[in-house]
C-alpha positions as CSV (number, residue, x, y, z in Angstrom):
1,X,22.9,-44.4,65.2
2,X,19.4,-44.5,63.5
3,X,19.3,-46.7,60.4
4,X,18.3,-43.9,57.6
5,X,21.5,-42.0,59.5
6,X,23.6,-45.1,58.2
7,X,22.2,-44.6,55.0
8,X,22.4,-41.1,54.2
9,X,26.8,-41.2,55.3
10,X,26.8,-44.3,53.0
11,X,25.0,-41.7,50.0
12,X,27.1,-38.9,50.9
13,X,30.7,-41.3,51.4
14,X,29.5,-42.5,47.5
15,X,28.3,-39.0,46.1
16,X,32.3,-37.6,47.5
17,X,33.9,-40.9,45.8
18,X,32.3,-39.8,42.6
19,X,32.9,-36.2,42.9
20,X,36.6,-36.8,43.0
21,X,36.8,-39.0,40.6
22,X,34.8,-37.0,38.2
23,X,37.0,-34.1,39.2
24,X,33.8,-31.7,39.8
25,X,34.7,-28.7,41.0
26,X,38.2,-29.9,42.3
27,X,40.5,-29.3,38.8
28,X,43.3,-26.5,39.5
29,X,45.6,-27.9,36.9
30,X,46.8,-26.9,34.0
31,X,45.4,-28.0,31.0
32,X,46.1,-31.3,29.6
33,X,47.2,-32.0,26.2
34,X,45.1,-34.4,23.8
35,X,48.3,-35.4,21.9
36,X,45.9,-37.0,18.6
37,X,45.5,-33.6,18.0
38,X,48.7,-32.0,17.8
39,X,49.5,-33.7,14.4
40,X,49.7,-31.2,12.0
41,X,51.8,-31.2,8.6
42,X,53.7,-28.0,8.3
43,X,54.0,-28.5,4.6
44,X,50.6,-28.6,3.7
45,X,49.0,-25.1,1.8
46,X,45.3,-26.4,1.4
47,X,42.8,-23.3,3.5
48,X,39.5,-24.2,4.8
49,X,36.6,-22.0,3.6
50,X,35.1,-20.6,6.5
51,X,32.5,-18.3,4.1
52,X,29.6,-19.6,5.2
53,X,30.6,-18.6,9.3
54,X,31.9,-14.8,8.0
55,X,28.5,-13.9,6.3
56,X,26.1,-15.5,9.2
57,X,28.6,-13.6,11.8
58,X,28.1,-10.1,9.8
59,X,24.7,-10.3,9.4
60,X,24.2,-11.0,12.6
61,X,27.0,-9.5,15.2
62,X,25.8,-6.2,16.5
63,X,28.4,-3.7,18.1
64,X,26.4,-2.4,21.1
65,X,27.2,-0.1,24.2
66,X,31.0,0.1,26.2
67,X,32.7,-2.2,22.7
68,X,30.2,-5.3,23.6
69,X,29.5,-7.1,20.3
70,X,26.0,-8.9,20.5
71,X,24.6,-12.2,18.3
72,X,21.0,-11.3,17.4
73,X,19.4,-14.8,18.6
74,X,16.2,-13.8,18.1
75,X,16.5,-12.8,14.2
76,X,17.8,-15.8,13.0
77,X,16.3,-17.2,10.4
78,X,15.3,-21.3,9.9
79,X,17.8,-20.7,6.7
80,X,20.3,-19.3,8.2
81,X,20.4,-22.1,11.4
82,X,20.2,-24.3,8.5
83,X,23.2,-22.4,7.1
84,X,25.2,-22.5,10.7
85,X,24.5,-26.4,10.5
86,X,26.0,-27.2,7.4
87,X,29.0,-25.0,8.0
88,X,29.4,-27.0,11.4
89,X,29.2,-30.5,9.2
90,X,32.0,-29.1,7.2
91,X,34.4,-28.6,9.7
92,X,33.5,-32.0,10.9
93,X,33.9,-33.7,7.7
94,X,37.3,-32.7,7.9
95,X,40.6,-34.6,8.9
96,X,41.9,-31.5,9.9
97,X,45.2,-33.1,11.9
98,X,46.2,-33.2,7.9
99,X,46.6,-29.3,8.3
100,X,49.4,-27.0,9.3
101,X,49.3,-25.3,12.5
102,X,47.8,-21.7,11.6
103,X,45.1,-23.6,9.5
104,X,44.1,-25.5,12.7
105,X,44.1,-22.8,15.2
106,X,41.8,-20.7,12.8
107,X,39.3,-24.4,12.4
108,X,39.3,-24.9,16.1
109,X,38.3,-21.4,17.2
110,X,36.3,-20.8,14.2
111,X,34.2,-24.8,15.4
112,X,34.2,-23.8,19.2
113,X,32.3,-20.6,18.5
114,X,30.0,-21.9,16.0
115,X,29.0,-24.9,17.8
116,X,28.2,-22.4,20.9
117,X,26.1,-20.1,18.8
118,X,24.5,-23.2,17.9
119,X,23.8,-24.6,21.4
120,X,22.7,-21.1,22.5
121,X,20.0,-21.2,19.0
122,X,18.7,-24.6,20.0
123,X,17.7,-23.4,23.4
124,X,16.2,-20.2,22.6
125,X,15.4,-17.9,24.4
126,X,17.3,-18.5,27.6
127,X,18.5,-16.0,30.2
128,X,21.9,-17.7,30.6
129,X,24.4,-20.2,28.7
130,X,24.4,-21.6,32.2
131,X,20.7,-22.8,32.2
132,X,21.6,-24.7,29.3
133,X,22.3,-27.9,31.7
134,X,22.6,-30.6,29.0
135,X,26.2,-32.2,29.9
136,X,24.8,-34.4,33.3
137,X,24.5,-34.2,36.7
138,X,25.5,-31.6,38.7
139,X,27.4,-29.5,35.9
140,X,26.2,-26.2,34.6
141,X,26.3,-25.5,31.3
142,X,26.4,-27.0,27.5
143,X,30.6,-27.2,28.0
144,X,30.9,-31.2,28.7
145,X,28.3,-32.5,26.5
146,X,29.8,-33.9,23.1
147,X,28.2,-31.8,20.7
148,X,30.3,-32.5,17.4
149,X,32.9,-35.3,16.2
150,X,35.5,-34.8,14.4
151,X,38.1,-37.7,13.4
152,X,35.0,-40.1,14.5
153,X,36.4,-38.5,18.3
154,X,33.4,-37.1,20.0
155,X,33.8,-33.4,21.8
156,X,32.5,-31.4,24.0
157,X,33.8,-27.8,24.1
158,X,35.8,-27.8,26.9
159,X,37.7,-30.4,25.2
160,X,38.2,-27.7,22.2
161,X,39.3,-25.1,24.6
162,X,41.0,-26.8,27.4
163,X,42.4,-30.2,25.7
164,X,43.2,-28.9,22.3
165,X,43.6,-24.9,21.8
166,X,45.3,-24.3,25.1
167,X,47.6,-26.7,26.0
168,X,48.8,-27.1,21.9
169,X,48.8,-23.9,21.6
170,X,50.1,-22.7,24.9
171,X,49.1,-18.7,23.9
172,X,47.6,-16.9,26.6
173,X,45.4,-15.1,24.2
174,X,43.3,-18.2,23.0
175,X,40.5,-17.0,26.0
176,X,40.5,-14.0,23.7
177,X,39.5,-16.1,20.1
178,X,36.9,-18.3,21.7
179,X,33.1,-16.6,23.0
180,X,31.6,-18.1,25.8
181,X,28.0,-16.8,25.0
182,X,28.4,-14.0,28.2
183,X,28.8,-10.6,28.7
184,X,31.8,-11.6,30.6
185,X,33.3,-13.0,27.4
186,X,35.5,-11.3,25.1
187,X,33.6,-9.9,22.3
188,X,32.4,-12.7,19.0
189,X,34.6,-11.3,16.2
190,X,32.6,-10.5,13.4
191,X,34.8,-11.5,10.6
192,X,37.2,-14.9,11.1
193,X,40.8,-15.2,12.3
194,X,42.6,-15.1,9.1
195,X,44.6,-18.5,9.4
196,X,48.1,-17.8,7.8
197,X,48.3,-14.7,10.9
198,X,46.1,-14.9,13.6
199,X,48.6,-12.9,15.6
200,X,47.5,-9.5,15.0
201,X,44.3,-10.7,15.2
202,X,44.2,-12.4,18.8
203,X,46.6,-9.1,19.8
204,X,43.6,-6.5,18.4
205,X,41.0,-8.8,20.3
206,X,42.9,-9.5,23.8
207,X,43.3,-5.4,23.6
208,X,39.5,-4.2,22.6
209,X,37.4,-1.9,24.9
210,X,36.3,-3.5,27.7
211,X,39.8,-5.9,28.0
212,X,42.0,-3.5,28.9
213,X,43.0,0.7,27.6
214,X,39.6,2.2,27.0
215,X,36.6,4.0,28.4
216,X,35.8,3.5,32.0
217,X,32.2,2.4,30.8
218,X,33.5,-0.3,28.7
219,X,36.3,-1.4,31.4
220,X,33.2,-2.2,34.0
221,X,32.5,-5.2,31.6
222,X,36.1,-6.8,33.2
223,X,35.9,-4.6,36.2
224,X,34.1,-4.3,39.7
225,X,34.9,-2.0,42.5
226,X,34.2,-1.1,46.2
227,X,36.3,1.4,48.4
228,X,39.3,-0.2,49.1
229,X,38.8,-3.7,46.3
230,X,39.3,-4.0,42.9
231,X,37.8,-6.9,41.2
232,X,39.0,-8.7,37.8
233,X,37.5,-11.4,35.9
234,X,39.2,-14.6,36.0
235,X,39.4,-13.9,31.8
236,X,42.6,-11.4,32.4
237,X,44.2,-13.9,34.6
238,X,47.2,-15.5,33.9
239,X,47.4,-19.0,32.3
């Protein structure tokens, strides 16, 4: 065997070692709890303001075509990223596990769409969230780079969604409360989930145009077909 043949099985033997151990591209579990997080205190009455998120989402959500909402990225003011900021350092300035439960759904969903508007901002324009390849090698995406603390605990959004909302949670309809920044996503809400009910509010969202009984133009968001297959995006399966 020629030496740089040697070499290149000892790279690849190292790059598969690291691959599994990072768990690129190889997860099919279910969601893992972070337990800090599920502390909440069922007594407590105290609501976080989330003022500052409603009036930056209504001024700039835009109901579009087949029910897609759309975040006018390109009309955002230097005031109002300042704005987005601030309201993302209040949420982190918070010990929210000192919260009850409804109060902390509503902060969670309310910081994991915030900080992605922001991510998306920062990088403007781009074609894609995906392009946004900030959270290391060989991942696409903004979704494993820690990009706010909370508790002193550093986060990336996928530890939002998939350590925190899911698994505490355990509601199917959590995929429909947090925007990925894609067409393929459910649409942004414009105003927040009201925290003492979200209920109606994740049941209104999981069932808008484009998610399920509607037009056939605003179903092709979710759906794809061919003579004899029907596609579904992996947002409608089940969890």
């Amino acid at each position: 065997m020629p030496p740089h043949a040697g070499m290149m099985m000892r790279i690849i033997a190292l790059l598969t070692v690291w691959l599994v151990v990072s768990g690129f591209g190889f997860s099919s579990k279910a969601p893992q709890a972070w337990e800090d997080w599920a502390q909440s205190n069922p007594q407590d009455i105290r609501v976080i303001d989330h003022g500052e998120w409603t009036a930056l989402l209504k001024k700039y959500v835009k109901p579009g075509r087949a029910g897609l909402n759309t975040f006018a990225y390109g009309k955002v003011t230097a005031g109002d990223k300042a704005a987005l900021q601030d309201y993302i350092g209040s949420l982190e300035a918070i010990e929210v596990t000192g919260y009850n439960k409804n109060e902390q759904l509503a902060y969670w969903i309310n910081l994991y769409n915030a900080v992605t508007i922001r991510v998306v901002l920062d990088h403007y324009p781009v074609k894609t969230i995906r392009d946004i390849d900030i959270s290391g090698f060989l991942k696409n995406g903004p979704w494993q780079k820690e990009l706010v603390t909370v508790e002193d605990t550093p986060l990336t959004l996928d530890d939002i969604e998939h350590a925190i909302l899911r698994p505490i949670w355990k509601d199917p309809r959590i995929h429909y409360g947090v925007n990925c920044a894609s067409v393929g996503c459910p649409n942004l809400q414009v105003s927040r989930p009201p925290p003492r009910n979200l209920t109606p509010v994740l049941t209104h969202t999981s069932t808008q145009p484009g998610v399920s009984k509607s037009t056939s133009a605003a179903r092709c968001r979710f759906l794809r077909s061919t003579p004899g297959l029907l596609m579904i995006s992996a947002i409608r399966k089940p969890v």
